[in-house]
N, C-alpha and C positions, 0 to 999 in steps of 0.2 A: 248368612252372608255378613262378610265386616264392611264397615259402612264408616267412613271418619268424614266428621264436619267439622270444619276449622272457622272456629269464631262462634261464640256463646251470647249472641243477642240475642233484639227479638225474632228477627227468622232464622236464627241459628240455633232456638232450643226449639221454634216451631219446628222444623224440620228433624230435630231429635226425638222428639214424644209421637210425630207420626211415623217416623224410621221405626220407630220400639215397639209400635203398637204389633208388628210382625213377633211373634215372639223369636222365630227361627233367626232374626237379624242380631246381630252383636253391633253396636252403634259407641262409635269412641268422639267425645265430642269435646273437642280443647281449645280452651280460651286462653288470649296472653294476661290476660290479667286478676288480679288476684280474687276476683268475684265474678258472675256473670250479671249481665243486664245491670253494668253501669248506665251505659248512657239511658236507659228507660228511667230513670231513675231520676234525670234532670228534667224528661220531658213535661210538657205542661204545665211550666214553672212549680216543677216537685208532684205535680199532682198526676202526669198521666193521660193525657187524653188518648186512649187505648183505641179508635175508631172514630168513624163519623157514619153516621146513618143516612146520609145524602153519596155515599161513595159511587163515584161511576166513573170510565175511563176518561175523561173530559179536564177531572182533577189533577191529571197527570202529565207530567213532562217527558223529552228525550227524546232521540231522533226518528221513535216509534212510537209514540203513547198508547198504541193501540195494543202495544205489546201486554198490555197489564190484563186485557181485558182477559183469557182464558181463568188467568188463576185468580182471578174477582168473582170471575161466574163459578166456579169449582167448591170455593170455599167463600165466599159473601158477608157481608156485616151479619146476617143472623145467626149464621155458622159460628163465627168469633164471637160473638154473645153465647151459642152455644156453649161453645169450648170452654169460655172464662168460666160460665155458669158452671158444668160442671166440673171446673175444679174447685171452686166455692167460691168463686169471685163473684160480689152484690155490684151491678155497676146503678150509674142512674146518667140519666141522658139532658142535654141542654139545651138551651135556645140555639139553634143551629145546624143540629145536629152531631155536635160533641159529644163521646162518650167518655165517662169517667168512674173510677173507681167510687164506689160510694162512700169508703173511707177519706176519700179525697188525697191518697197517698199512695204515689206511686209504687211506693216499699210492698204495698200489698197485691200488687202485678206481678212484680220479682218475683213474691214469697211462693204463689202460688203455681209458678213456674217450677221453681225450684224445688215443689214438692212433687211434680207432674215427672219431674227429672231423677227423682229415686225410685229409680226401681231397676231391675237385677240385669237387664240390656244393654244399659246406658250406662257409659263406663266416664266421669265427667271429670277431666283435668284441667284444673287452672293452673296460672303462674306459667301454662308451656305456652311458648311463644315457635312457630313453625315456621323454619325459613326458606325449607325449602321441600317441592315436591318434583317424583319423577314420573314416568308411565316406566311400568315392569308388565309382564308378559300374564299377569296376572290380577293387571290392576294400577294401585299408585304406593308408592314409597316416602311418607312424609319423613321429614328428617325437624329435630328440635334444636332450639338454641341451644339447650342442654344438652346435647348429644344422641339424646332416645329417638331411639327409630320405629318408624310402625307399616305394617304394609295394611290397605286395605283396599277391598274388591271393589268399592263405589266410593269415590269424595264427594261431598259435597261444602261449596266454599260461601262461605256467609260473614266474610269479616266484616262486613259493613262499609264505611266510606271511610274518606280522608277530613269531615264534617269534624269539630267539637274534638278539637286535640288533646284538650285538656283531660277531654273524658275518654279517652282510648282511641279516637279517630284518627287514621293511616292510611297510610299505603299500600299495607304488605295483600291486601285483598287483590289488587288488580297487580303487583309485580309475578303475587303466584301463577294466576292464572296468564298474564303476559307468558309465563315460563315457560305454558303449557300450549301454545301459537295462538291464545287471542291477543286480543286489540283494546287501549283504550282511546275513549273520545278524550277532547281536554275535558278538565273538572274547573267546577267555578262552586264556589260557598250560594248557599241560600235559603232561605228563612233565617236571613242575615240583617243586622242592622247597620246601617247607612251613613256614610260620611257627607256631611254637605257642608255647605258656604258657614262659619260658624261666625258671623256680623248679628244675626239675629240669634240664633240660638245658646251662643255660650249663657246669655243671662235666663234660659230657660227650663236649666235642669233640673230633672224631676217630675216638671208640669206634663200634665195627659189630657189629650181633648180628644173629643169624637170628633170626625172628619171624611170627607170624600176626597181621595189622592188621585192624582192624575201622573204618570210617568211621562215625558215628551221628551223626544232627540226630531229637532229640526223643527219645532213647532207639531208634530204628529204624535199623539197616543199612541205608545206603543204598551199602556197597560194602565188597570185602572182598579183603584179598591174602597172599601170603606171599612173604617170601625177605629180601633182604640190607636193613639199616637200619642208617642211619649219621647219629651227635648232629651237630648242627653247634651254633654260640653261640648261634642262630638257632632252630633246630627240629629238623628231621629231613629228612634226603634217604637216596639209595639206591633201588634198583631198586623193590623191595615201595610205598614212599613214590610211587615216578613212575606206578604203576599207580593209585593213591587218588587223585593229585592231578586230574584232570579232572573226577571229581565232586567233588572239595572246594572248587575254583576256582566251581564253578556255585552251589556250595549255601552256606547261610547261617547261623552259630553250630556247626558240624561238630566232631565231637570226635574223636580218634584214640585207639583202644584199640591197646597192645601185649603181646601173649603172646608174652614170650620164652623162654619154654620150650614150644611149643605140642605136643612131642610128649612131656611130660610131663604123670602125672596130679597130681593136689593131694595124694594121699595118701601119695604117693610121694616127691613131694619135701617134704613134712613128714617123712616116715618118715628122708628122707636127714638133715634137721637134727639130729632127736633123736639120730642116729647120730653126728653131726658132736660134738654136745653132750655125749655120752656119752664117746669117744673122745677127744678131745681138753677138756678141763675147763677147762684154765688159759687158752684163745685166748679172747681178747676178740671185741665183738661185728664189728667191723671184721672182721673171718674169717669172720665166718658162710655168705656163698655164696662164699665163694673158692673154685675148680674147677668150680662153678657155671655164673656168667656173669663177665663180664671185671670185675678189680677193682673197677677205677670205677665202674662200674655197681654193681655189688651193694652195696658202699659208701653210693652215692649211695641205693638201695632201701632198706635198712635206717634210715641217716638218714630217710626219706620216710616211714614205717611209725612215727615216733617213739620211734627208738632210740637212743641214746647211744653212739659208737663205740665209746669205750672200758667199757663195759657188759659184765661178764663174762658168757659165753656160759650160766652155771649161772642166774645170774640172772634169765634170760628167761622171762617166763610164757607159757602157753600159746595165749594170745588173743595176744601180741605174734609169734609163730612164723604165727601162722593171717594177721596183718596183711601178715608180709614175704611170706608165699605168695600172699595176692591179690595183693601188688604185682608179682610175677614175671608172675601170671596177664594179669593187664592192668592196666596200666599205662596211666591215661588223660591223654591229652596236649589241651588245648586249640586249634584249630585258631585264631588268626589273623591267617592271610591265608598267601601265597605270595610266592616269588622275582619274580612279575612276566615279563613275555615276554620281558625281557633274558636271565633265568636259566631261562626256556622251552626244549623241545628241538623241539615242536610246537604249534602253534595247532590249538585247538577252533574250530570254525565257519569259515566263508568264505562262498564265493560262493554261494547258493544253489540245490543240485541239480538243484532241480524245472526250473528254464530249461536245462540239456542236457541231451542224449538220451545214457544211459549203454552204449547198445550205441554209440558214435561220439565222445562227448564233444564233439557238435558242438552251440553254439549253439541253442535253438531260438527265441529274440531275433531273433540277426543270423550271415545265413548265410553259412558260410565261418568264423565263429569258432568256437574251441577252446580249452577250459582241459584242466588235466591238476595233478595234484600237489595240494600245502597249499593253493594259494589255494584250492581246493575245500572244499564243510563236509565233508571227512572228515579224521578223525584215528584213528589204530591206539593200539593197546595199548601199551606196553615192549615190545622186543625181534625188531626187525627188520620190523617190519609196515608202519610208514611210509613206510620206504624199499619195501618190495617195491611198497604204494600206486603209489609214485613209478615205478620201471618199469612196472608195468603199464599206469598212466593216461596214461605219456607213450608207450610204445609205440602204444598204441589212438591217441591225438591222432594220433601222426604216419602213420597211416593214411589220415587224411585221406577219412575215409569217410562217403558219407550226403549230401552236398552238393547241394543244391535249384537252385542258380542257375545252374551248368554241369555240364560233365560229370562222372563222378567220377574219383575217379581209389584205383587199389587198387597201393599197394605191396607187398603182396605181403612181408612182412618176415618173414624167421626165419632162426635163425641157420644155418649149413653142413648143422652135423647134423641139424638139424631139417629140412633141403632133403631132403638123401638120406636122411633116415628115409620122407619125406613119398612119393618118388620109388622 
């Protein structure tokens, strides 16, 4: 059977090395760009975080989230440990449940892809860029920028999103398959970082604090995180920031509360000033949370609480101590807008769920097609969920299971060990 997959990520060679595992399949899988699995390549700031070992459908967005759960159950975190394992990939696991390569180099995911992708099935073209596909009476007709033409019996479409422009992120995923009568939802950037009110933060770029975020439209949570945050001239990025930004992108007037000290009480870190005040007399007010949180910051809070830097620490009344402790408590940031899909790691929305069948991710439009990956409306949380998304939904694709107009055909895909476990 000829099998073409348009788009060479990560569920776009997942779905190639399970297409091949058929020997009888001839599998043509063409990426626009001059190498495959660029954008893996930025993920995890270079390093990769290839899964997460807490994955379950919950992590997930888009107008079905439940949609994810077939080919989560099919193909699982242990399976994607399986797979990596035997292609020779050492991963090692993190506080959290992050997976990463144990070279700590994303280049070593690629490579190992890419060695998984030579062999005599899998016919692999880059540089072609595909603009356009038809239905023929046999199948599909993709046509190239270049001019070459290709017919084959099953497509399956894995370009990914409109996420990270820089690094190959588009359109042409959801205009092919629009071509073909589906639908998309609107897209919105996320695991984006965040424009807000820049009065406090332009003096704070660079600096990173642990912190509990709180999102609010109207005074209501409408979403909440913890962990690493980092000023920019801009606003605010860092992990805690990529988990907010997907509801911040959707929603309207958003305000960003920061408790940077969230595993402090108020009484407590009052109790610590007076101590500070007591103790040292002569430090100005410029010292007041130094050992605290990082100079600039506490600096910058004090200033914000309407204090005078050079303000001797004796001097401070007790309503002006109670001001710099709500500001440590939260700290409210104005939200707007975002980085935009350039500075995107993932697209919110795609192609809309409801037209495939999530035990198969076949088509239920046009038979014989198959998406898999971003183009799809799902999107995961921070921290290896997208990508796992990504093997799992292209493994399932390149099953090539469920087909209405001939026969089927069952690859049979798992890795060694999962053979002779199975056996």
């Amino acid at each position: 059977m000829k099998i073409a997959i348009i788009g060479a990520g990560a569920s776009g060679m997942a779905a190639a090395i399970a297409a091949a595992a058929s020997a009888t399949n001839e599998v043509l899988l063409l990426e626009r760009q001059a190498r495959v699995g660029r954008k893996l390549l930025a993920t995890g700031n270079g390093r990769c975080n290839l899964t997460n070992r807490q994955t379950r459908p919950c992590h997930y967005h888009g107008s079905n989230p439940d949609f994810v759960r077939p080919a989560l159950t099919a193909f699982p975190v242990d399976f994607t440990l399986d797979f990596f394992r035997n292609l020779g990939l050492y991963t090692v696991t993190e506080p959290g449940g992050r997976v990463y390569p144990y070279s700590d180099q994303a280049n070593s995911v690629v490579d190992v892809l890419r060695f998984a992708l030579n062999r005599p099935n899998i016919d692999l073209k880059t540089g072609t860029e595909i603009t356009g596909v038809k239905r023929i009476p046999n199948g599909f007709r993709l046509k190239a920028q270049n001019g070459e033409v290709w017919d084959a019996e099953r497509l399956i479409v894995t370009c990914g999103g409109a996420a990270g422009t820089k690094l190959g992120g588009g359109l042409s995923g959801y205009q092919l398959l629009r071509s073909l009568g589906h639908h998309c939802t609107k897209l919105y950037p996320s695991l984006v970082q965040l424009k807000t009110d820049t009065e406090l933060v332009r003096g704070l770029k660079g600096v990173r604090a642990n912190a509990a975020l709180k999102l609010t439209v109207r005074d209501t949570v409408i979403a909440a995180a913890r962990g690493e945050v980092q000023f920019t001239d801009y606003g605010v990025s860092g992990p805690a920031v990529f988990e907010l930004s997907r509801a911040a992108a959707t929603a309207e007037e958003s305000v960003l509360h920061l408790d940077l000290l969230p595993d402090c009480r108020d009484e407590d870190l009052l109790s610590a000033l007076c101590i500070r005040i007591s103790r040292f007399p002569t430090l100005l007010a410029e010292d007041l949370l130094t050992g605290i949180l990082h100079n600039r910051l506490g600096r910058i809070l004090v200033t914000a609480s309407g204090i005078t830097l050079n303000t001797p620490l004796t001097s401070l009344r007790w309503q002006q101590l109670n001001e710099v402790v709500e500001l440590c408590r939260a700290l409210r940031l104005r939200v707007t807008g975002n980085m935009g899909m350039e500075g995107a790691q993932v697209t919110a929305g795609g192609i809309v769920t409801a037209e495939f069948d999530p035990q198969t991710l076949q088509s239920r439009i046009v038979p014989g097609l198959y998406a898999a990956g971003e183009v799809l409306d799902v999107d995961g949380d921070c921290g290896g969920y997208n990508l796992q998304w990504a093997w799992s939904s292209g493994l399932l694709a390149g099953q090539l299971r469920g087909q209405t107009e001939t026969q089927q055909t069952d690859t049979s895909f798992r890795p060694e060990s999962a053979r002779h476990k199975a056996n």
